[in-house]
C-alpha positions as CSV (number, residue, x, y, z in Angstrom):
1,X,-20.2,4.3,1.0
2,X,-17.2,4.7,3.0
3,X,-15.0,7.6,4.0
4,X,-11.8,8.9,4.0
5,X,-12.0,9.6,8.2
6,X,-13.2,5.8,8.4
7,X,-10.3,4.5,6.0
8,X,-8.0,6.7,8.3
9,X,-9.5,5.7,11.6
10,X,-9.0,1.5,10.4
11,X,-5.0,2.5,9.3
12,X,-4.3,4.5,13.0
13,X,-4.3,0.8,14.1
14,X,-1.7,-0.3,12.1
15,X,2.0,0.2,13.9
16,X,3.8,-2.4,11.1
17,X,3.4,-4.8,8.0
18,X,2.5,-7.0,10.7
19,X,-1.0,-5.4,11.3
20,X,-1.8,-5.5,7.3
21,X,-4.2,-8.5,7.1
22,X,-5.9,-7.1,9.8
23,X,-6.7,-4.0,8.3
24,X,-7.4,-5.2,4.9
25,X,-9.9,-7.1,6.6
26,X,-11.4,-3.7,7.8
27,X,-11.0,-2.4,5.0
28,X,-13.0,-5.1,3.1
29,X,-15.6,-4.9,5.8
30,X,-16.1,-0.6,5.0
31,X,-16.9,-1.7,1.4
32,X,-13.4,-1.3,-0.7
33,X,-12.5,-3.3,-3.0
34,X,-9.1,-2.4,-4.5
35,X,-6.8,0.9,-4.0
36,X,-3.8,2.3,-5.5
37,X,-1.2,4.1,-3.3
38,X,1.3,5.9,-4.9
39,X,4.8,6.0,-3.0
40,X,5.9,9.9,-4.3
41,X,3.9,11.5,-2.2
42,X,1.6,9.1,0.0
43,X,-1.8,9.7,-1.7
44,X,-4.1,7.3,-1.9
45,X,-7.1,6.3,-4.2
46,X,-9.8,3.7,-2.9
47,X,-12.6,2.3,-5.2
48,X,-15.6,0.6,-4.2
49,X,-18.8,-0.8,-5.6
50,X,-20.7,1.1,-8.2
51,X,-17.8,3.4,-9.5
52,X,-17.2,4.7,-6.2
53,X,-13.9,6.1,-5.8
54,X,-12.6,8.6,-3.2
55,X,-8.8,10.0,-2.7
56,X,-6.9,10.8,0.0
57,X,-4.8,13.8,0.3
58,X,-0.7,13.2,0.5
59,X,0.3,11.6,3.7
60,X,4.1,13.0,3.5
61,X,6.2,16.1,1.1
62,X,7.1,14.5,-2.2
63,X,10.0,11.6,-2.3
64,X,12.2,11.5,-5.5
65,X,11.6,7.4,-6.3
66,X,14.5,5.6,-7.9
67,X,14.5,5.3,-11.5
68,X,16.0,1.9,-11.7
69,X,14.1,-0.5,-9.6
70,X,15.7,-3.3,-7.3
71,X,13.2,-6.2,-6.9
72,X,15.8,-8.2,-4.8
73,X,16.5,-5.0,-2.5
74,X,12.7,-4.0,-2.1
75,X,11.9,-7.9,-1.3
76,X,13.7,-7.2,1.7
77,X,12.3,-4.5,2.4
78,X,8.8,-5.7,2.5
79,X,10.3,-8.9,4.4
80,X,11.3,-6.9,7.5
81,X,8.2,-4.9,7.5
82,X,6.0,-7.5,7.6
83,X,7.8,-9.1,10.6
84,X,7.4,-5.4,12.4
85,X,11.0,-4.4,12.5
86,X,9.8,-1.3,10.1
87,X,7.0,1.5,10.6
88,X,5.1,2.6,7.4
89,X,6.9,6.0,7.0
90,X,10.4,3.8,6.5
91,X,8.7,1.4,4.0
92,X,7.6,4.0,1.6
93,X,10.9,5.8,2.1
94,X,12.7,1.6,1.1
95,X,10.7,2.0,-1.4
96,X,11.1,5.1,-2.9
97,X,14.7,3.7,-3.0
98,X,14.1,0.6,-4.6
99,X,12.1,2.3,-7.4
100,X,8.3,1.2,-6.1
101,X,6.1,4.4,-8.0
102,X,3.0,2.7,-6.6
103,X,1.4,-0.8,-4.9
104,X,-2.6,-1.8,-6.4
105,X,-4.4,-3.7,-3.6
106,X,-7.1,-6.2,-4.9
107,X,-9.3,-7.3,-1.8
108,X,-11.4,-9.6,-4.0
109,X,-8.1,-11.5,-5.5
110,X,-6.6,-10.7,-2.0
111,X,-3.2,-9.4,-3.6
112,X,-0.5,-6.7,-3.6
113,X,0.9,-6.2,-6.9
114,X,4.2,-3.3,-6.6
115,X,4.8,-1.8,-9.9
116,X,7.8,0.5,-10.9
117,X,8.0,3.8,-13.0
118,X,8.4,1.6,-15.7
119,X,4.7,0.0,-15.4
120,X,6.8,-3.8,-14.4
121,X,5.1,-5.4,-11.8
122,X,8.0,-6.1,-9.1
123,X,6.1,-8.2,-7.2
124,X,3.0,-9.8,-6.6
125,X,1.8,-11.4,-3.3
126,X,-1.1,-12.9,-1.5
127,X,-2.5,-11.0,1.2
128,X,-2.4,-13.6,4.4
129,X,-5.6,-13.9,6.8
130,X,-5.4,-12.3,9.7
């Protein structure tokens, strides 16, 4: 089963949104198959075959996320980083601010569904090849 260091090791390759499909594709590769990161505070939890889940500890101090959600505002957002002009640290802070409480990635559908505090998905996309 796969690791928190290894899961770690495939992200320290990603500078921007621009490097995602690539590591999904490690990802996929280690044995995930969906995971849930949750924006407050960073964590993550991966779940793989069998039941097997693992979580990761907070990646930053705990962000106050917007209660009212913007879907038009975080669509930007995501836009920019995906085109590089936005490291990880300043996505999760656009989307604490656009009310984002977490993202579910399915690597068998290929998807990113963002929900906000609400439980409404904001947003559901396909996950590109690399």
């Amino acid at each position: 089963m796969f690791s928190i260091d290894q899961i770690k090791e495939a992200h320290s390759r990603v500078k921007s949104g621009s490097d995602f499909p690539a590591y999904v594709q490690e990802l996929i590769k280690l044995g995930i198959a969906s995971y849930i990161t949750y924006v407050s505070d960073g964590h993550t939890r991966y779940f793989g075959k069998e039941n097997y889940s693992i979580q990761s500890e907070a990646r930053y101090p705990p962000m106050k996320l917007a209660k009212k959600s913007d879907q038009e505002r975080f669509r930007y957002c995501l836009k920019i980083h995906q085109q590089g002009q936005t490291d990880y640290p300043t996505f999760c802070k656009d989307a604490a601010l656009t009310g984002v409480e977490k993202w579910v990635t399915d690597l068998d559908k290929m998807t990113c569904t963002y929900y906000d505090l609400k439980g409404n998905k904001m947003l559901v996309e396909k996950i590109p090849l690399p």
